[in-house]
N, C-alpha and C positions, 0 to 999 in steps of 0.2 A: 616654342622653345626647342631649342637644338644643338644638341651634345655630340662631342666626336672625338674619342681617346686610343690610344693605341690599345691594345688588349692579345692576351692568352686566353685559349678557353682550353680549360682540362678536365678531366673526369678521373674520381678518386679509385672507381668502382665504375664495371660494364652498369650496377644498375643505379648509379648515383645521378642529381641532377648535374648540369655541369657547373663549373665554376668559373668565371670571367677576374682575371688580374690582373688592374691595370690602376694608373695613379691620375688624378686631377688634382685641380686648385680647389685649396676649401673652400673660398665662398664660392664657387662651381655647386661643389658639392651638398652645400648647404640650400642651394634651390632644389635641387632635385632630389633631395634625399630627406624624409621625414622622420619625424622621432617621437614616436606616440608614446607619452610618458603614462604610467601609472601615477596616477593622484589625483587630489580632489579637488574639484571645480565646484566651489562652491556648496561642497558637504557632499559633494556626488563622486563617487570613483568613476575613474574611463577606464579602458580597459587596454589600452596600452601596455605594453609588458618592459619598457625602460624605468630606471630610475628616475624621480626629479632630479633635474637640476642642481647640481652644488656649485655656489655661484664658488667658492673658495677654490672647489678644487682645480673650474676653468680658469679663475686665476693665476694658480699655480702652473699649470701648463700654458697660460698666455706667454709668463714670464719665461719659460724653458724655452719657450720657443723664438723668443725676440732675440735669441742667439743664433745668427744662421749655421753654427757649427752644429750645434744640437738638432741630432735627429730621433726619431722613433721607428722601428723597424716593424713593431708588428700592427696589420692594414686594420683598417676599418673594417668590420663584417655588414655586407648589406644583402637585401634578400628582395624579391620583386613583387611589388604591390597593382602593379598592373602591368601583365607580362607584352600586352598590345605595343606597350611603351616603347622595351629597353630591345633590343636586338642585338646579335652578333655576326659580324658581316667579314668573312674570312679573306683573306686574301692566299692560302697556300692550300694545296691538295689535303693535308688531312688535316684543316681546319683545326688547327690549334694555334694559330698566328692570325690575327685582324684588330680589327675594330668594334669598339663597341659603342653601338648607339642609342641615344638618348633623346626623343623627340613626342613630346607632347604640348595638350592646349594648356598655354599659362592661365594660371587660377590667381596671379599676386591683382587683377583688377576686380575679382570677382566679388558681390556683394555678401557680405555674413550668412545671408540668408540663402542665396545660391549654395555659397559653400554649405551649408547645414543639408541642404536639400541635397547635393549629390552623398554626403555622405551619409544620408540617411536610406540612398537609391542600394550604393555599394553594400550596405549593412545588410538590403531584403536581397540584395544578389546569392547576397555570401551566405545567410540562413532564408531559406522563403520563407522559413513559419511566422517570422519575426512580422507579417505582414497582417497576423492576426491579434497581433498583443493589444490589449486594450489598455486609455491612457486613463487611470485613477481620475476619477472628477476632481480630488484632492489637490493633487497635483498638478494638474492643470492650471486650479484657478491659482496655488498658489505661484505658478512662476510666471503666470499675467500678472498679478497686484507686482511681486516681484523687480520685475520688468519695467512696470509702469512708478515704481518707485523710484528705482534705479536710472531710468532717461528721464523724469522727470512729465511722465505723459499720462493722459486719463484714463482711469479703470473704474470698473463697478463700484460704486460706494458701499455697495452692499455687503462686499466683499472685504472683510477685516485679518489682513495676514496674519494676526496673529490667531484669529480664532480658526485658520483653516488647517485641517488634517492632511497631510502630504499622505497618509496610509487612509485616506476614503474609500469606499467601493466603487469598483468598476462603473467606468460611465453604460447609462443604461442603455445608450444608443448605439453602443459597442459590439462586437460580437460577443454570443456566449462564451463567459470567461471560463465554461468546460472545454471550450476548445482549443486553450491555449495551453490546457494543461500536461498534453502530452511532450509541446514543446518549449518546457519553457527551463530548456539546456540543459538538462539533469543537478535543476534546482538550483544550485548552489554559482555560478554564474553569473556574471555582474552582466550580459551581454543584453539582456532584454531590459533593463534597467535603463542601461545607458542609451540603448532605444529609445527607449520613454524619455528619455530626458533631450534626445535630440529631438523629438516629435514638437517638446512641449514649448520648448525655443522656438522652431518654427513656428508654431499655431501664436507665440507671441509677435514673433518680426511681422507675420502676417498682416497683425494691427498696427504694424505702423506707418505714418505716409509712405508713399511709395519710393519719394526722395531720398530718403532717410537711410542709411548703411550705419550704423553702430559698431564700433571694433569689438566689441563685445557684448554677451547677451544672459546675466545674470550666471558669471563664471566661466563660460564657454568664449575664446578669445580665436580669433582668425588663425593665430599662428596657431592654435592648438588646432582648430579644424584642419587647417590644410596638411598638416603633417601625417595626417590617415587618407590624405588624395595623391601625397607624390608620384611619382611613378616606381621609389624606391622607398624600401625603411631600413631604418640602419637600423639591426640588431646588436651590434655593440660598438660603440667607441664613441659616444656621444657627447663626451669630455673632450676628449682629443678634439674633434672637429668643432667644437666652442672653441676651444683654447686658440686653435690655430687663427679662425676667422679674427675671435679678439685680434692676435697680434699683427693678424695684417690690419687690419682697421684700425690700428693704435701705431702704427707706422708713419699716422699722418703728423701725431705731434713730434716725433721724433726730429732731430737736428738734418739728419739727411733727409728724411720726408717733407720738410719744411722747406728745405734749397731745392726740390725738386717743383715742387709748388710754386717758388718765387717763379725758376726758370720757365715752368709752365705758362705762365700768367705776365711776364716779361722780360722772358728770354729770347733769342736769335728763332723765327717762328714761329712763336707766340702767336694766338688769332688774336683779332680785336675784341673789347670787350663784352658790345653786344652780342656776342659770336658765341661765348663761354657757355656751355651744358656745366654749370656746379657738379650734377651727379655723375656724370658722365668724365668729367674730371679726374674727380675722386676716385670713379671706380676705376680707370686706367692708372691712377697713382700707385693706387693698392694693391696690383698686380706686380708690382717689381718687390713686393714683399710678400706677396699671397705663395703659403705654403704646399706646395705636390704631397697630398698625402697617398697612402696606395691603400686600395681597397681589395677588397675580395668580396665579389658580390655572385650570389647563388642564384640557380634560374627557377625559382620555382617560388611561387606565390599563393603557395597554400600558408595560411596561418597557421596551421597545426605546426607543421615543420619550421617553421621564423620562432613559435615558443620551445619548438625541439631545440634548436641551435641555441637559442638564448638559454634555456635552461644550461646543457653539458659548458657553455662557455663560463657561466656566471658559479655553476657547484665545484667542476673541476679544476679551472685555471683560477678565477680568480671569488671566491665563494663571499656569498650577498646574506643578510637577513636570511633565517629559516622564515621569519616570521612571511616576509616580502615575497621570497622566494614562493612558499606554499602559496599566499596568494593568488600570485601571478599564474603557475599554473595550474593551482585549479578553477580561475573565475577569470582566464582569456580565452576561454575556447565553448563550444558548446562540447554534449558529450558527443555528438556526433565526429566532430570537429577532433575531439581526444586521443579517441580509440585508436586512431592508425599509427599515436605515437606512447600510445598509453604501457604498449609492453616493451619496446625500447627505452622508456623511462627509468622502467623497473629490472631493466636488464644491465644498464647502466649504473644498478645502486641509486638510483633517484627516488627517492619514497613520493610516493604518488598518490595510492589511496586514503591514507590519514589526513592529506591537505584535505582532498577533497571531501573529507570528512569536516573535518576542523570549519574548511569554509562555508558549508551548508550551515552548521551550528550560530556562526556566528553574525547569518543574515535570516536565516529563514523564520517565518512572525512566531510560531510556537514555540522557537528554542528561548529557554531562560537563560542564554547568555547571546542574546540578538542586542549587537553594537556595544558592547562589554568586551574584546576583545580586539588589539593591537594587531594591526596589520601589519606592519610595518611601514604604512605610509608617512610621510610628514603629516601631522596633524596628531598624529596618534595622541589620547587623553595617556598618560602616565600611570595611570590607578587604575586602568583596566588592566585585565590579564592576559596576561603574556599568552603569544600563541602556539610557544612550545607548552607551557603548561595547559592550555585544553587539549590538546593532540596527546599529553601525558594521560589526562581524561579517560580521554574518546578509550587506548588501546587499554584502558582496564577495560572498559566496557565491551568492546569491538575484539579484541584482541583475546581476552578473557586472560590477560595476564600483568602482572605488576600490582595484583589486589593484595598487598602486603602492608600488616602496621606498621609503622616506623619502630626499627627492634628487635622485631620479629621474622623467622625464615619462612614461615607458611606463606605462602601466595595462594589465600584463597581463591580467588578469582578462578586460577586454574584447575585448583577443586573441585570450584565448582562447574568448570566446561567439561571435567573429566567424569565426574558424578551424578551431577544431573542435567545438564544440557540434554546429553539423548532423548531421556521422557519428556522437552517441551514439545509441547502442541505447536509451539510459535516456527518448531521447526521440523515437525511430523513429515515431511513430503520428502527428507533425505533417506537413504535408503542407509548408508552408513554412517559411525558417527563424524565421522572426515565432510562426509557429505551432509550434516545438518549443521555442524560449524561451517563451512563454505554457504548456505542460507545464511545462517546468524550474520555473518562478518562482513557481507555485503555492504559496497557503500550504502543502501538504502537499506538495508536487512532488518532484522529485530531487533538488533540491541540499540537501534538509533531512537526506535521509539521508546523503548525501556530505560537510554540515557535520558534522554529529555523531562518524562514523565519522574523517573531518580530526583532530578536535579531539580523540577521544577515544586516537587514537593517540597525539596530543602530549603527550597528561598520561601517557601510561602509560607513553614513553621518556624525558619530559627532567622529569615532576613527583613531587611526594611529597603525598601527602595526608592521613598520618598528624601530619605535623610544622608547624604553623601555621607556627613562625617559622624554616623551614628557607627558605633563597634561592631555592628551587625550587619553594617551596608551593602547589599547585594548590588554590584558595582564599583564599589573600590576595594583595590585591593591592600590596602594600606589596613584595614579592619582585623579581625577575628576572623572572618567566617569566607570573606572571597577573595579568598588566597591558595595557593599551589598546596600549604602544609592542612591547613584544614579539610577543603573539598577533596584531597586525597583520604587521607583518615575515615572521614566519612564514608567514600567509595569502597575501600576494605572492610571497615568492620562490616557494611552488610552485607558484603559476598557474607564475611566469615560466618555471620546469621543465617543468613540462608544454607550455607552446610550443615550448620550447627543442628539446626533446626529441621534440614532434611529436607526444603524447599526447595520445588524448580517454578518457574513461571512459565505459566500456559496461556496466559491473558494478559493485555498493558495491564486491566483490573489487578493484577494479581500484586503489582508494582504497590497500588496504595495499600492493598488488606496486609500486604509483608510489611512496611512502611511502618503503617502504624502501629502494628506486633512487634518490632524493633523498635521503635522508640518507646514503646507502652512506658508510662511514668517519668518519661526526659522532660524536662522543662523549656517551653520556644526561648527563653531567654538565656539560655547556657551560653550561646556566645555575645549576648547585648552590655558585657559588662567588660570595663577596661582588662587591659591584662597587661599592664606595662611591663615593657624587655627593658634591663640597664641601656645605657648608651654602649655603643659598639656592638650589641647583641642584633642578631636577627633573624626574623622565623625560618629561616631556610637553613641554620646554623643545625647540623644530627642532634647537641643535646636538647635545642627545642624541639624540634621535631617528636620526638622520642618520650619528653615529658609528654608535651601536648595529645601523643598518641596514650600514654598507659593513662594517662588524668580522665581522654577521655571514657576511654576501653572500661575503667575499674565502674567510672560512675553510671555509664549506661547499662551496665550490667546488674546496678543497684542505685535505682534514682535516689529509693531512701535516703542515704546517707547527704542527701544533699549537695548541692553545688560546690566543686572544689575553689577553695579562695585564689583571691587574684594571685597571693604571691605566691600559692603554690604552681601557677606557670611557668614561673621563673627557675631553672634548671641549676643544682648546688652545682 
């Protein structure tokens, strides 16, 4: 394949990479330029850092564009996925005027399985450790039965999907899965995941005739592969460049499309008909309507900086889901990967370490809110929680601030970082108190396992998680108890006990013996009981908030008096 467009190359900055501006045809552009979306393939994230797909909106711009008056001024951003590819071939002394070229091996004949295989080659290029990751026997077998369901081909009988664990142990033939421990991306990282799941499709296609190329291999589709092989990835404008291709390819039913066609086919010139290439037709028709879009494409093919660019474009010009957003940058990159853009993030105003907080919580096996929380991907369940509310969480915990009743001006929380923080053991090795909060607040630091251990006790005494629509359901958040207004409340009062009380923690241990001397005489069933809101009311409304806080503040303070009734949650 081979590309050849007029181009600028400029530099923003002596120490910037350069930047190439220059315009093609979109369906040009559409071969050579990939678009690795964020989403799930089959219950699995990739790690792509695009939105899906909105078929509406490409329509929306298909139709803008069937206007040849209508134009769009600002380019497509694209960024280099394999720099061997793209070139810039100057033709004037100080090489800001030429060409830029485009020439690589076509992949549109390649087998599924091929394609899987290089980009499971590109992925150990890009992390070497990844070459240690071991594939869960679990998972394995389940995406052969899978597979073998899905084309319709034979698999072990023995083998019943439904009874198989996708979270099994390590296959045993594997490396020691101590050794993966150091790399396996600063946890929280969809990257070794997605590994695995490219592994496990392979080691399927493997079993199949050799004839045999499938378009697809339980979720994983050619076009999704090939868009992580282009030579380019287009970090933004992946609407636009839909919309345009639609309208040239919808050019054919149009009234002029149609007379250009007849004259093609029996006009002055015309070849004979055994003579006719159909695609070859087509795709020369579609050129008298295929739109020059302009690109700005960056020479540098590191992924860190393609999630740099994509982040400042998507928070400051045109701002995306928090939810999507934190995903995206904390689980596309490894931590290695982060770092070089992790303090330009934060210098930008990009809050950075909370995602990456947020996202470890909501994948890793011991967090009590593992797949309980909205990504913002398509798919997302509705009755999980939101993931600005854990990130509201984490910074009581992490932050040591926002531990306030609903009501009330104290912020415990900070109480207690100001109070007794200094005497934890948990963070004895800081020399000052700046410096044993800087331990604490680490994305890995203490309070992550003292969140976890908090929260995992509260689903185990007041939740149910067998029963979606039981008032207690740990899991939705439509309930009593797993919700933004409740697990906040709860967060407060026990800093406020812990002040009250004169408590610091030196041990996770220390988490249950305080736990249970805070609750001493509360009842597991306080929140198992309806507490119906009028219509139009709802929990996130200050005067429920505020009830919900003093009802529950007065009765933990004295279980005696018993359970407050349902209508007392109801705010005069």
């Amino acid at each position: 394949m081979y590309f050849r467009y007029p181009a600028c190359q400029m530099r923003q900055t002596s120490q910037a990479k350069p930047l190439i501006l220059f315009s093609a045809p979109a369906t040009e552009i559409e071969q050579w330029a990939g678009v690795p979306q964020r989403q799930r393939l089959h219950g699995e994230e990739t790690v792509g850092f695009q939105r899906e797909e909105s078929v509406s909106r490409v329509a929306e711009i298909s139709a803008f564009f069937d206007n040849p008056h209508n134009i769009v001024q600002n380019p497509l951003l694209g960024a280099l996925q394999s720099a061997q590819s793209v070139t810039f071939v100057p033709v004037d002394e100080d090489q800001s005027v030429g060409h830029v070229v485009i020439e690589y091996e076509s992949i549109d004949d390649l087998k599924l399985l091929d394609l899987l295989r290089r980009l499971r080659d590109r992925l150990e290029q890009r992390i070497p450790g990844l070459l240690s990751a071991p594939i869960p026997q679990g998972r394995y077998q389940r995406t052969l039965a899978e597979a073998a369901k899905e084309h319709g081909m034979p698999h072990d009988p023995d083998v019943d999907l439904d009874d198989v664990d996708s979270e099994d142990d390590f296959d045993p033939s594997a490396d020691d899965p101590e050794d993966i421990s150091g790399i396996l991306l600063a946890e929280e990282t969809r990257i070794v995941d997605f590994y695995i799941e490219i592994r496990t499709r392979i080691a399927a296609l493997e079993k199949f005739p050799s004839e045999e190329d499938p378009d697809s291999i339980v979720g994983f589709t050619k076009e999704a592969v090939k868009s992580y092989l282009l030579p380019i990835v287009l970090v933004d404008g992946q609407h636009r460049l839909r919309g345009a291709v639609r309208a040239a390819r919808a050019s054919l039913e149009t009234p002029i499309g149609k007379k250009r066609l007849m004259e093609a086919l029996f006009g002055e010139g015309s070849v004979a008909p055994d003579e006719i290439d159909p695609d070859s037709l087509a795709s020369n028709l579609i050129k008298h309507n295929d739109r020059w879009l302009p690109m700005s494409l960056l020479m540098d093919d590191s992924p860190s900086e393609h999630v740099f660019q994509f982040v400042v474009v998507n928070q400051k010009a045109t701002p995306m889901g928090k939810a999507l957003l934190g995903t995206i940058v904390s689980t596309s990159l490894s931590k290695e990967e982060l770092e070089p853009v992790a303090q330009r993030l934060r210098n930008a105003k990009i809050q950075l370490d909370d995602s990456r907080a947020v996202a470890y919580l909501t994948r890793a096996e011991e967090s009590p809110f593992k797949g309980l929380v909205q990504t913002g991907i398509v798919g997302d369940n509705p009755e999980h929680l939101q993931w600005t509310v854990l990130k509201s969480l984490v910074q009581v915990f992490r932050e040591l601030t926002g531990g306030k009743l609903y009501g009330q001006k104290n912020d415990y929380a900070r109480k207690w970082r100001r109070e007794f923080l200094p005497q934890s053991e948990l963070v004895s090795e800081g020399d000052t108190d700046e410096a044993k909060f800087k331990i604490w607040s680490q994305a890995d630091g203490p309070w992550r396992t003292v969140f976890m251990r908090f929260f995992t006790l509260v689903r185990d005494k007041f939740g149910v998680i067998d029963d979606m629509r039981a008032p207690n359901a740990w899991g939705s958040s439509r309930g009593n108890l797993f919700n933004m207004v409740s697990l906040t409340i709860l967060a407060a009062d026990y800093f406020e006990y812990l002040c009250m009380r004169k408590r610091t923690l030196n041990h996770v241990a220390d988490v249950d013996a305080t736990f249970e001397d805070w609750l001493d005489g509360v009842k597991d069933s306080y929140f198992a009981r309806e507490w119906p809101l009028p219509t139009g009311m709802k929990k996130d409304q200050r005067p429920v908030k505020v009830k919900w806080a003093s009802l529950w503040s007065e009765y933990r303070r004295d279980p005696s008096t018993g359970l407050p009734k349902a209508i007392e949650y109801v705010p005069k």
